[in-house]
C-alpha positions as CSV (number, residue, x, y, z in Angstrom):
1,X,-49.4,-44.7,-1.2
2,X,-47.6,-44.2,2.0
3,X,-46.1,-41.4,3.8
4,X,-44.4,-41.7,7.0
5,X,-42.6,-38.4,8.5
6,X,-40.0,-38.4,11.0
7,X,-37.3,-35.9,12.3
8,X,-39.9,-34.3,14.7
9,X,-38.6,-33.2,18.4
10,X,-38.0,-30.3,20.8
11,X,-35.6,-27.2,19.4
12,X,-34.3,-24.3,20.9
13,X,-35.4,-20.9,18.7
14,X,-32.3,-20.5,16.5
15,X,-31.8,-24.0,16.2
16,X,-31.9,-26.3,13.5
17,X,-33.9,-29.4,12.2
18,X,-34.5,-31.7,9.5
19,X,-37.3,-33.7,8.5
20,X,-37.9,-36.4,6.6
21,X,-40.7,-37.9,4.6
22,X,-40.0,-41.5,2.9
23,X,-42.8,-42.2,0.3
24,X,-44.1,-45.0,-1.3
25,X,-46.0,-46.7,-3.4
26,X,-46.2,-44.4,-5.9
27,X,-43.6,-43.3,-8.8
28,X,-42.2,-40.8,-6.4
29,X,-39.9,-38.9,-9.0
30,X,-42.8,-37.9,-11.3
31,X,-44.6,-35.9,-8.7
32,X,-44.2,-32.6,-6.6
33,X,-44.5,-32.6,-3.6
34,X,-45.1,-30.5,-0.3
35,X,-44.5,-30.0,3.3
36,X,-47.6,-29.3,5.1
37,X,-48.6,-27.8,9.2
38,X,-51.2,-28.5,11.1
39,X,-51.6,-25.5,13.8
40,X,-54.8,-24.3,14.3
41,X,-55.4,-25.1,10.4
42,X,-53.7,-26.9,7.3
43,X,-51.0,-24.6,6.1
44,X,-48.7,-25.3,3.1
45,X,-45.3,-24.7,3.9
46,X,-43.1,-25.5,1.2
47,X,-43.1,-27.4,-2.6
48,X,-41.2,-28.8,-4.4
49,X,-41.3,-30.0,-8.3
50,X,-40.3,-33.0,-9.6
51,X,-37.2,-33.3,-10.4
52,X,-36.6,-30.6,-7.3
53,X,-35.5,-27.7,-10.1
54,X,-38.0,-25.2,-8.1
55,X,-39.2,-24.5,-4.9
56,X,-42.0,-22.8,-3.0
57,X,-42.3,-21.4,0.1
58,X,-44.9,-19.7,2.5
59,X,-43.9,-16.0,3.3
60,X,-43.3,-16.9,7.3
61,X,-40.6,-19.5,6.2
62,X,-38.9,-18.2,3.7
63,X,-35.0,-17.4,4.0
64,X,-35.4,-20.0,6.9
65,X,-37.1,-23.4,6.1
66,X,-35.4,-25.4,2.9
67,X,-36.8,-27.8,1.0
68,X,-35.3,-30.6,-0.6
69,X,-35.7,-34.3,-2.4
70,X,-33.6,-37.0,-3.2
71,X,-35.2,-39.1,-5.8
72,X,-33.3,-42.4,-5.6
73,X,-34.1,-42.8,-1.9
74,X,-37.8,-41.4,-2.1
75,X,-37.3,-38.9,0.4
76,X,-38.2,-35.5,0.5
77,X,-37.1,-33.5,3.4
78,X,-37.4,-30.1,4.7
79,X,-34.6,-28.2,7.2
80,X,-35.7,-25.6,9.2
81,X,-33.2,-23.4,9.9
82,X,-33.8,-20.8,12.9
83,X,-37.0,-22.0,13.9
84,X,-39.5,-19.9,15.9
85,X,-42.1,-20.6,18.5
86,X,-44.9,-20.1,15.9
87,X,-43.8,-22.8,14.3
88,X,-44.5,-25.2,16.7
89,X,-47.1,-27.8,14.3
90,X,-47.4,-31.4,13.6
91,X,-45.7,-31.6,9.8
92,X,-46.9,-33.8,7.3
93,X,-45.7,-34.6,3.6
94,X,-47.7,-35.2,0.7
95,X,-48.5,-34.7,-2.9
96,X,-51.7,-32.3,-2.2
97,X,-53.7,-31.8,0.4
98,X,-56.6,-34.1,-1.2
99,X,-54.9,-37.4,-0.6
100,X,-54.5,-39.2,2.6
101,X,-52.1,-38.1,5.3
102,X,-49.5,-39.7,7.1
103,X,-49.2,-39.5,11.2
104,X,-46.9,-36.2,10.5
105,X,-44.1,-35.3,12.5
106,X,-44.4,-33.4,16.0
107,X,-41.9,-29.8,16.4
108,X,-42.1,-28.1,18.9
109,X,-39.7,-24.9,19.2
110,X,-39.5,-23.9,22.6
111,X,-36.3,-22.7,25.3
């Protein structure tokens, strides 16, 4: 299994970013899977099912952060929309918090 994030940088508060996650090694289209932060703790974010028919999302995100898959490249991705400086986090991808993570994906929102 591997999960490598990217899409990470510097926004502005009221900006906008997307991140990717490209997986592999495992039949990718059969599983849910989630958006992660590390802060000062593991936080889920945002899920996804399967075939990406419903989503979840923390309270702090929601109306904000979207999350999204697309099944013939592997990818799952999430777009934060109007970011805030609380979310500042490394983000990571996976299918639940028990399996190995990937090297996540630094955002920091910030003027």
């Amino acid at each position: 299994v591997q999960l490598v994030e990217s899409g990470g940088g510097l926004v502005q508060p009221g900006g906008s970013l997307r991140l990717s996650c490209a997986a592999s090694g495992f039949t990718f289209s059969s599983i849910a899977m989630s958006w992660y932060r590390q802060g000062q703790g593991k936080e889920l974010v945002a899920s996804i099912t399967s075939a990406g028919g419903s989503t979840h999302y923390v309270d702090s995100v929601k109306g904000r952060f979207t999350i999204s898959r697309d099944n013939v490249k592997n990818t799952v991705y999430l777009q934060m929309n109007s970011p805030k400086p609380e979310d500042t986090a490394v983000y990571y991808c996976n299918t639940n918090p028990f399996r190995p993570w990937g090297q996540g994906t630094h955002v920091i929102v910030s003027s």
